[in-house]
C-alpha positions as semicolon CSV with decimal commas, in nm:
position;residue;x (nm);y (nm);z (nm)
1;X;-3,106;6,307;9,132
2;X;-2,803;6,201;8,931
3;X;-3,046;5,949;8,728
4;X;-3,335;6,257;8,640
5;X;-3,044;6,488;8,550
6;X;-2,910;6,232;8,288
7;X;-3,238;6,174;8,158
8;X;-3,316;6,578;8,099
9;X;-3,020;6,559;7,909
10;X;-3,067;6,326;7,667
11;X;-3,394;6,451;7,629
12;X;-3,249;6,820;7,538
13;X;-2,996;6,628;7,315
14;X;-3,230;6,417;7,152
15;X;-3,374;6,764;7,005
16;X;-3,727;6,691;7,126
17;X;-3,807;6,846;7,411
18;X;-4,116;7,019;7,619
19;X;-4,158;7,310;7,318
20;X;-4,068;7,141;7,001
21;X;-4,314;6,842;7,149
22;X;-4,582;7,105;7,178
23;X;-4,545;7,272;6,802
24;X;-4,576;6,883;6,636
25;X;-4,840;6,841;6,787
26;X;-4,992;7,172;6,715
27;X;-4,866;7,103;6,337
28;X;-5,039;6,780;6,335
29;X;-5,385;6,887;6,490
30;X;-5,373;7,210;6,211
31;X;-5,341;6,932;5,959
32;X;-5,606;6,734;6,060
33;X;-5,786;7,034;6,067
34;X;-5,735;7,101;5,674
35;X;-5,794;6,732;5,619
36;X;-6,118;6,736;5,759
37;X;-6,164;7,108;5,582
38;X;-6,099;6,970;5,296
39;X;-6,314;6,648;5,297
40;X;-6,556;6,855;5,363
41;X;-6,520;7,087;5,062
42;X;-6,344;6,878;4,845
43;X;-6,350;6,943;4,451
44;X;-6,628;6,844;4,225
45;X;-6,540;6,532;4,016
46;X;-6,646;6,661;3,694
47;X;-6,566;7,051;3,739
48;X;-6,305;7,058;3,999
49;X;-6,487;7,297;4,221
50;X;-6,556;7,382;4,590
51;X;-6,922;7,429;4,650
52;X;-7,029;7,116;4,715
53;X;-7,295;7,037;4,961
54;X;-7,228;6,912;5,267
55;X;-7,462;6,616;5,368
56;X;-7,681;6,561;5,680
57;X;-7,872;6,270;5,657
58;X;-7,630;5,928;5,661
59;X;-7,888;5,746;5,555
60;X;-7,970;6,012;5,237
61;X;-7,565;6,024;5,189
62;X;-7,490;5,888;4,875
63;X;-7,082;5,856;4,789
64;X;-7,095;5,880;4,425
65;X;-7,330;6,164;4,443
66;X;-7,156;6,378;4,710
67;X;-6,808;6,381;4,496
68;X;-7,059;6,646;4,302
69;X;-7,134;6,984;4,326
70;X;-7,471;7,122;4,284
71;X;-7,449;7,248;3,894
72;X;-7,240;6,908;3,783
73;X;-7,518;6,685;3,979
74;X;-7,821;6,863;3,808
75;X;-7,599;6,838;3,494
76;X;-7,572;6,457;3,489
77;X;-7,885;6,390;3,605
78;X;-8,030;6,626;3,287
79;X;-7,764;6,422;3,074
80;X;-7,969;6,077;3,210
81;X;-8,302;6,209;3,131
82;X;-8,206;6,308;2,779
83;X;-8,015;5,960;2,706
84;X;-8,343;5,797;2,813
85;X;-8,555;5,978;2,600
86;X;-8,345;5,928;2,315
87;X;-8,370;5,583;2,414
88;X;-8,777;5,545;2,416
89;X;-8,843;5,769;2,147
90;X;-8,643;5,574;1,913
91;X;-8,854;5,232;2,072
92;X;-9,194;5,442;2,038
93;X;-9,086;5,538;1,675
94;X;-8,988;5,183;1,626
95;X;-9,335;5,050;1,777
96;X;-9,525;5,290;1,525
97;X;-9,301;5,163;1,230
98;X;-9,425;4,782;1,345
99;X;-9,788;4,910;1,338
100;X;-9,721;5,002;0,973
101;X;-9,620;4,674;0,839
102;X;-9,851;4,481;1,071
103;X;-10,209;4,670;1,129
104;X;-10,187;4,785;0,753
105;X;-9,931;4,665;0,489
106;X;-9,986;4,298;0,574
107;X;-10,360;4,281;0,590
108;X;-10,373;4,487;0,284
109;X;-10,138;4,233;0,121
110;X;-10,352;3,940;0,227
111;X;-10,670;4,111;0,164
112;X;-10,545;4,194;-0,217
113;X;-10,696;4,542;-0,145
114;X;-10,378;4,662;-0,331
115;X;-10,108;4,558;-0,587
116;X;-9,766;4,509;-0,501
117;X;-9,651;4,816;-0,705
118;X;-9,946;4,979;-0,499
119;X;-9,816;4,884;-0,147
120;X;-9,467;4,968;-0,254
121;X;-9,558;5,296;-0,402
122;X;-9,732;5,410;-0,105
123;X;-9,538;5,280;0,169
124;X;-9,158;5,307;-0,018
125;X;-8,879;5,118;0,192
126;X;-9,064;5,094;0,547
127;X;-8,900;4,733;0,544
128;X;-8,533;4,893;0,533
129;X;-8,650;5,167;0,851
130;X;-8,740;4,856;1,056
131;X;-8,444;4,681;1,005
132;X;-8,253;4,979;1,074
133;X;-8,443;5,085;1,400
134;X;-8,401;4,712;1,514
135;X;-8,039;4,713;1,502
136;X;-8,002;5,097;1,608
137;X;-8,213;5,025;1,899
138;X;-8,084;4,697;2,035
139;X;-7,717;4,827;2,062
140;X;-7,915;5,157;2,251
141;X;-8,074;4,919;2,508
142;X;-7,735;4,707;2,517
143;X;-7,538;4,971;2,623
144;X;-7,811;5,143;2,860
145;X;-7,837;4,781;3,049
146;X;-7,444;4,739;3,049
147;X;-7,413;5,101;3,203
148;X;-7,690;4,995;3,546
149;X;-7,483;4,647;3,543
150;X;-7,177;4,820;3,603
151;X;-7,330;5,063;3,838
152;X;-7,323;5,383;3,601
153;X;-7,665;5,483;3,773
154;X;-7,569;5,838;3,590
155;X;-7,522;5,676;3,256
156;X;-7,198;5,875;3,175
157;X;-7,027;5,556;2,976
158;X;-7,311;5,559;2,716
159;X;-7,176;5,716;2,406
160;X;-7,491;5,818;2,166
161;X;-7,320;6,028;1,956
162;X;-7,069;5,732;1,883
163;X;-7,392;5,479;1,822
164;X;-7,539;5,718;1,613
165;X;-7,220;5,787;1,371
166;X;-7,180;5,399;1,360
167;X;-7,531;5,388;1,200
168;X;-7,510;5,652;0,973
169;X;-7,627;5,487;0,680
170;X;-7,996;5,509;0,826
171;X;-7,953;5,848;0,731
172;X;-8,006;5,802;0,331
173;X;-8,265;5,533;0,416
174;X;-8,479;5,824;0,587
175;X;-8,384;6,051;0,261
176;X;-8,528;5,775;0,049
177;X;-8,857;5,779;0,222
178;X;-8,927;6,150;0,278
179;X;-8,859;6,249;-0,053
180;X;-9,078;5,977;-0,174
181;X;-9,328;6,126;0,120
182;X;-9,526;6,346;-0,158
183;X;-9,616;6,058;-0,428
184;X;-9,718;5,825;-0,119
185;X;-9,936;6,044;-0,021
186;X;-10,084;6,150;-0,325
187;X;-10,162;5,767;-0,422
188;X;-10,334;5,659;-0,147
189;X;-10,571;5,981;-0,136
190;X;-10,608;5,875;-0,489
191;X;-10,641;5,464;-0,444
192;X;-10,921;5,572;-0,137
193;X;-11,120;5,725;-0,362
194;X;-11,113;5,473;-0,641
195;X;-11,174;5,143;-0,414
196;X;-11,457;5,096;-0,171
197;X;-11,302;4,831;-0,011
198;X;-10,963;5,039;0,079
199;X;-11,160;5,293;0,215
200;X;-11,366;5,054;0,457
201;X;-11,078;4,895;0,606
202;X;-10,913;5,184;0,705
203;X;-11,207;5,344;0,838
204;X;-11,272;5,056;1,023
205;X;-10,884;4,985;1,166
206;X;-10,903;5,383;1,258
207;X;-11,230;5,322;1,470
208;X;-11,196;4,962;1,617
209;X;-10,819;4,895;1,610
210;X;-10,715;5,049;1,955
211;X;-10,323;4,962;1,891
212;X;-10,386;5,281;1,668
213;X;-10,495;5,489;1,918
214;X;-10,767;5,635;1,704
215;X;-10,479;5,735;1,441
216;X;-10,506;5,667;1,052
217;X;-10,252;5,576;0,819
218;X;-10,148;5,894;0,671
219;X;-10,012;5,979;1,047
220;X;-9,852;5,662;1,106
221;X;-9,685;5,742;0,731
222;X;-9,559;6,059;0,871
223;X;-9,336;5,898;1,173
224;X;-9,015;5,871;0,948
225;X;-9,013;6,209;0,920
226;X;-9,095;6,335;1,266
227;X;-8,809;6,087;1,351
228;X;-8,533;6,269;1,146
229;X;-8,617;6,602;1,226
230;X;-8,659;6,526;1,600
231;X;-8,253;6,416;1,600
232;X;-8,088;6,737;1,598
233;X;-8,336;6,787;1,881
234;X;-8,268;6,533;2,078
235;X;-7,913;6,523;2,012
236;X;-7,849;6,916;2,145
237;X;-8,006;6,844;2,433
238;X;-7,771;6,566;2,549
239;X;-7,484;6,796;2,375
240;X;-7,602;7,067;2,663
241;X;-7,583;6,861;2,893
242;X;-7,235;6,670;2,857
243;X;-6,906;6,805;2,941
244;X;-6,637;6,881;2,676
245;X;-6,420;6,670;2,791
246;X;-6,615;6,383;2,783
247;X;-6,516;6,121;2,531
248;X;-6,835;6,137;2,318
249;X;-6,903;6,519;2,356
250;X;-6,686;6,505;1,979
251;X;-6,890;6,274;1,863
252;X;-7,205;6,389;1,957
253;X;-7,148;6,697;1,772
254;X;-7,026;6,541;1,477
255;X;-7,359;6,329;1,444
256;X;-7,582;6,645;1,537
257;X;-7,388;6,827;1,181
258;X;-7,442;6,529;0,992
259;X;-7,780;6,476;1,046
260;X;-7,845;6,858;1,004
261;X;-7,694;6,852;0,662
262;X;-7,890;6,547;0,586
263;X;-8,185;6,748;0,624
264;X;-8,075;7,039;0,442
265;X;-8,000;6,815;0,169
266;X;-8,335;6,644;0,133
267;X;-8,509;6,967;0,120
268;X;-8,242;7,074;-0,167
269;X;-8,353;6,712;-0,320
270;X;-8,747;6,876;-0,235
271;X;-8,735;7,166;-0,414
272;X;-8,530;7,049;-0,729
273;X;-8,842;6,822;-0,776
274;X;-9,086;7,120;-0,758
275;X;-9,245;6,985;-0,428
276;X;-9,412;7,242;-0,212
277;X;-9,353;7,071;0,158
278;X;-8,988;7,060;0,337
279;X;-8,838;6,921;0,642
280;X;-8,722;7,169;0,944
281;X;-8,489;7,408;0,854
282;X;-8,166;7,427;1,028
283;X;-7,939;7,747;1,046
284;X;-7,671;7,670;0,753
285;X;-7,354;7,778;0,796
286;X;-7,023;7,714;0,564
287;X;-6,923;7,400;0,667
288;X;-7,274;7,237;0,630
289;X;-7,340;7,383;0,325
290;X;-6,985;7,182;0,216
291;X;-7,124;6,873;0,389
292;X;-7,439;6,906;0,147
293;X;-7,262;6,928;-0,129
294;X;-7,073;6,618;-0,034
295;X;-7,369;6,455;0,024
296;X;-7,494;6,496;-0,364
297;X;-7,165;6,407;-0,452
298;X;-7,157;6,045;-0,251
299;X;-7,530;5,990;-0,477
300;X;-7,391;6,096;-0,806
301;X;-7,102;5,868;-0,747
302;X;-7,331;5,565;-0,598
303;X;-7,579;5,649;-0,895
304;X;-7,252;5,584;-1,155
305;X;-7,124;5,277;-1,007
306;X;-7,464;5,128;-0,941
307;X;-7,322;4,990;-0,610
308;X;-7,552;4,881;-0,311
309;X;-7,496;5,152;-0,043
310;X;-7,395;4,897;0,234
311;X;-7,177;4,759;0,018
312;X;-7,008;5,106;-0,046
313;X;-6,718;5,273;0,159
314;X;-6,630;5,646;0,052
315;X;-6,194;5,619;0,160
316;X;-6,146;5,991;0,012
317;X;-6,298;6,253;-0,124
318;X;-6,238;6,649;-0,221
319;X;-6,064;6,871;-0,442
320;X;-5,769;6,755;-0,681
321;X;-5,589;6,948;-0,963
322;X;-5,616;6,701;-1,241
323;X;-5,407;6,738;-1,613
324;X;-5,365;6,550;-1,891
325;X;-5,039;6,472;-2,046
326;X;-4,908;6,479;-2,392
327;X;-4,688;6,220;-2,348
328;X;-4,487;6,050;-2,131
329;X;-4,212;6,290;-2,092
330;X;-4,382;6,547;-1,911
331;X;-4,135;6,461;-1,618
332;X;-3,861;6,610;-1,818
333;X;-4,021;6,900;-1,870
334;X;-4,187;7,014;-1,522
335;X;-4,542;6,984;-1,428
336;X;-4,581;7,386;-1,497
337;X;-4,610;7,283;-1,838
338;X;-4,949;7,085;-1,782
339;X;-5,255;7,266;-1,750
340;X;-5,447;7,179;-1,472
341;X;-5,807;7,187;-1,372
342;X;-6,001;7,174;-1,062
343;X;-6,190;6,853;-0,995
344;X;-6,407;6,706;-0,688
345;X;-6,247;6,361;-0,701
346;X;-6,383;6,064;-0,458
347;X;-6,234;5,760;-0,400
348;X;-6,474;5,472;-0,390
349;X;-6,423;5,100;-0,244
350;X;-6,663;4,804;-0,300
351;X;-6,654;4,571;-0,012
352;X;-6,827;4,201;0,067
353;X;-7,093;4,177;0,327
354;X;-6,992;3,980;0,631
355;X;-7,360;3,899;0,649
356;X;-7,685;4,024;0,542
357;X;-7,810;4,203;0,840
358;X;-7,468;4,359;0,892
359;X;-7,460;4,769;0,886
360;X;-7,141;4,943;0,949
361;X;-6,811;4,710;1,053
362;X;-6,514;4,812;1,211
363;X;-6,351;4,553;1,008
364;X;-6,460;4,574;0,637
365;X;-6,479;4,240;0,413
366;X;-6,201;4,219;0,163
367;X;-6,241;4,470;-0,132
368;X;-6,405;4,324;-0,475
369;X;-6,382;4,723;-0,642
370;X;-6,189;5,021;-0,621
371;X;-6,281;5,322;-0,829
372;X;-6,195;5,731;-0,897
373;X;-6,503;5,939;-0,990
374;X;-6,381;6,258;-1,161
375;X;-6,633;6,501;-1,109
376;X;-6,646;6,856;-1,236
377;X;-6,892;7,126;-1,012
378;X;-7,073;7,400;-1,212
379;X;-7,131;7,566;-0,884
380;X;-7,528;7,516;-0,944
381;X;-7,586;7,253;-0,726
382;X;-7,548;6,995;-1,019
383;X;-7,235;6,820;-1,116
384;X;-7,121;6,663;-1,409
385;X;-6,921;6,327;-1,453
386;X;-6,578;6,427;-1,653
387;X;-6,587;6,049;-1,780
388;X;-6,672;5,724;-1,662
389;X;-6,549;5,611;-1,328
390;X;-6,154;5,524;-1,295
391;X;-6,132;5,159;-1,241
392;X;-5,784;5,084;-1,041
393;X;-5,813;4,726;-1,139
394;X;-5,690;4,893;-1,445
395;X;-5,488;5,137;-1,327
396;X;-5,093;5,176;-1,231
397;X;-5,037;5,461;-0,970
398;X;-4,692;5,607;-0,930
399;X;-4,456;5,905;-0,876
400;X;-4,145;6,042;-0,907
401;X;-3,900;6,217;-0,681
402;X;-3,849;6,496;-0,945
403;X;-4,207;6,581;-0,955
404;X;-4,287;6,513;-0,577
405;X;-4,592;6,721;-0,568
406;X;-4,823;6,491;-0,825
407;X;-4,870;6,154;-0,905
408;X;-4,945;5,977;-1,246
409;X;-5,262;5,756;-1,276
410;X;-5,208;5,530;-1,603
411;X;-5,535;5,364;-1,722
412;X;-5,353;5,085;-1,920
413;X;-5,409;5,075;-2,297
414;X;-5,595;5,449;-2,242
415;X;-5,521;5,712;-2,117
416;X;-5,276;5,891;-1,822
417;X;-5,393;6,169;-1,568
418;X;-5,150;6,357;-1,362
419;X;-5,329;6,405;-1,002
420;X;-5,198;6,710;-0,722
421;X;-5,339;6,884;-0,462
422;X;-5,259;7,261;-0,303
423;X;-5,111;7,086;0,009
424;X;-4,844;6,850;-0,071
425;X;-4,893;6,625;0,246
426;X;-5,241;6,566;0,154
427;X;-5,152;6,479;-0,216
428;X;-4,903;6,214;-0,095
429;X;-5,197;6,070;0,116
430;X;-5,413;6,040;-0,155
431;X;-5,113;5,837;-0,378
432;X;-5,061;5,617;-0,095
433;X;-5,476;5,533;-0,080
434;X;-5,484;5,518;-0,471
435;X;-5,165;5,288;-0,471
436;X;-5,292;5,037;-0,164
437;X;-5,636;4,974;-0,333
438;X;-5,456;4,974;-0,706
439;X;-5,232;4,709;-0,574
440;X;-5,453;4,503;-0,404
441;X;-5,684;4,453;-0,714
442;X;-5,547;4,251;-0,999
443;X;-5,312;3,925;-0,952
444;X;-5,103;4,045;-1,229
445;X;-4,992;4,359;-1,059
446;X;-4,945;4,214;-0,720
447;X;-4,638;4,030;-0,896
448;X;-4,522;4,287;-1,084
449;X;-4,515;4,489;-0,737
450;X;-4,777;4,759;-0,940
451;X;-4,452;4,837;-1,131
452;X;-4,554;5,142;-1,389
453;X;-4,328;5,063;-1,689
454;X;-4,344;4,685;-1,773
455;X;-4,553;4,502;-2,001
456;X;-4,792;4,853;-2,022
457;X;-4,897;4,913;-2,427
458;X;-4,991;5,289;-2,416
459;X;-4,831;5,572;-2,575
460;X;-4,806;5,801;-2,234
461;X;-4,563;5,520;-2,084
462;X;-4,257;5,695;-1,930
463;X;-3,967;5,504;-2,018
């Protein structure tokens, strides 16, 4: 009796007795309870919530697909389907570009059916669109197959929109053909009726040629441009489909504007040359409208430096005040005494090729050019060169703290331009970009340290 009495209390001192016992375990069965509540309505990975369904079948139970709730699991599985036909349209469009070249440029070649100035005239740079949809497509399928290796069955780490801006320069390649589309066209209605022989062999590759699937040559000509106006397309539909928050929903909408001002550009391009036909129209709003005009821009500039466009990186570009100085103490005075004028100003770089069938490179070749194109808009659509291109070979690029909001460009032995922009962060950015590529070019400046007042001869010199 003595021994049960002792034991009662210790078991009262020990704080744990019959009722406490009875609430823990209570606590602990409720809390298995909401475990268990929760697994079985636990958030949606991708929206975070609660309505997911709860699965019957183990066998039919699929992890990866039950951390989903309805709407996110038809979204991703939409987002998979569109990726996919982005995917084989681009290999369809690239099979119909091969038929081109192979079922009718090089048998016409061989044949002699046509001149060389004839086959380029009617089928333009079809060479440069296969090369392009090679590459474009094999980092597609490369990314696709690393995706199902790494068991992304959903395809969420393929980034299109990040492929697509990294091949951008397809984009001018496309505006090359289609407005070259009309005068194609044109020729070969007009070559057809002037040679016998054309016009049998295509009649005859139309009727007995089944990799044409009963198709003649003016359709397959017209695949280029079904391809560029079918991006936007494509692209929304992936954009509909993908979260904002994931990594290339930025991207994705970046390359949908671009190629939508692409378009409206080429049918600008269109109607300046008095053709009738144009592209699809899409709804322009401010911002592509600016993106246009940039576009026309980048060609004027291209067009001055006669650089290859591969070759050719755009650093900068937009609107500078530029003046003129009357001599080199303009310091002393202020910069209100200059007059200044507005000026779309683009900063151009001339690069080497790591290799031929390189296209865009996260890490650029070392830099053989470096220009300024000063370029006045008349608000027409046309633009007007103030001079010839700014060569910062030649150039010495400084400032000065009294005049912190502009910087002087010197063309040695010419003249001197004084260079600011409304927002005085942005017109330091530019002098550090004009300073970086002026220093680099020129062995004589990279010892002088790009110095402005030594060893210049030109009256503007400050002293």
């Amino acid at each position: 009796a003595t021994r049960t009495k002792s034991a009662d209390v210790e078991r009262a001192d020990s704080g744990i007795g019959q009722m406490p016992a009875r609430k823990w375990r209570n606590r602990a069965s409720e809390t298995l309870s909401s475990l268990q509540a929760w697994e079985a309505h636990r958030p949606c990975t991708d929206c975070g919530e609660r309505d997911l369904p709860v699965e019957t079948d183990v066998q039919n139970c699929n992890q990866r697909r039950a951390d989903l709730c309805e709407k996110c699991h038809k979204r991703r599985t939409e987002r998979k389907e569109s990726v996919l036909e982005f995917v084989n349209t681009e290999a369809s469009y690239g099979e119909d570009l091969r038929i081109i070249k192979e079922e009718f440029y090089l048998p016409m070649q061989a044949a002699g059916l046509l001149s060389q100035e004839q086959l380029q005239g009617i089928f333009s740079n079809i060479q440069e669109l296969i090369d392009l949809n090679e590459n474009f497509l094999e980092i597609l399928q490369e990314e696709i197959d690393q995706a199902f290796d790494q068991g992304d069955d959903d395809l969420m780490t393929v980034c299109i929109g990040e492929i697509f801006l990294e091949f951008v320069n397809m984009l001018p390649a496309f505006q090359t053909y289609c407005l070259q589309q009309s005068s194609s066209v044109n020729m070969l209605n007009a070559l057809e009726k002037e040679k016998e022989l054309l016009r049998i062999f295509l009649n005859v590759s139309q009727n007995d040629n089944t990799a044409l699937r009963r198709m003649n040559l003016r359709s397959f000509l017209m695949a280029p441009l079904q391809r560029v106006t079918k991006y936007p397309l494509l692209l929304s539909r992936i954009i509909k489909a993908t979260t904002e928050y994931h990594p290339d929903h930025g991207s994705l909408r970046e390359a949908k504007s671009r190629i939508e001002s692409h378009l409206e550009h080429i049918n600008m391009k269109t109607k300046q040359e008095g053709n009738t036909w144009t592209l699809r129209s899409f709804r322009q709003d401010s911002k592509k409208k600016r993106e246009v005009i940039n576009i026309e821009m980048r060609e004027t500039a291209l067009k001055t430096v006669g650089w290859l466009r591969e070759e050719t990186r755009f650093v900068m570009e937009g609107s500078l005040q530029l003046a003129q100085p009357p001599d080199g103490q303009w310091v002393k005075k202020g910069s209100k005494t200059l007059k200044f004028q507005n000026m779309q100003v683009l900063l151009l770089v001339n690069i080497k090729r790591v290799s031929e069938s390189s296209l865009e490179s996260a890490e650029p070749g070392p830099v053989k050019d470096a220009v300024l194109v000063l370029i006045r808009d008349k608000n027409n659509g046309k633009f007007h060169l103030l001079r010839e291109p700014l060569r910062l070979s030649n150039c010495i690029v400084s400032t000065d703290p009294d005049c912190d909001d502009t910087f002087e460009l010197i063309e040695i032995r010419r003249e001197a331009f004084v260079f600011r922009d409304s927002d005085r962060a942005r017109t330091h950015h530019w002098f550090r970009q004009i300073r970086r590529y002026s220093r680099e070019l020129g062995s004589w400046k990279k010892r002088r340290n790009a110095l402005p007042n030594i060893m210049i001869s030109t009256p503007h010199t400050r002293p």
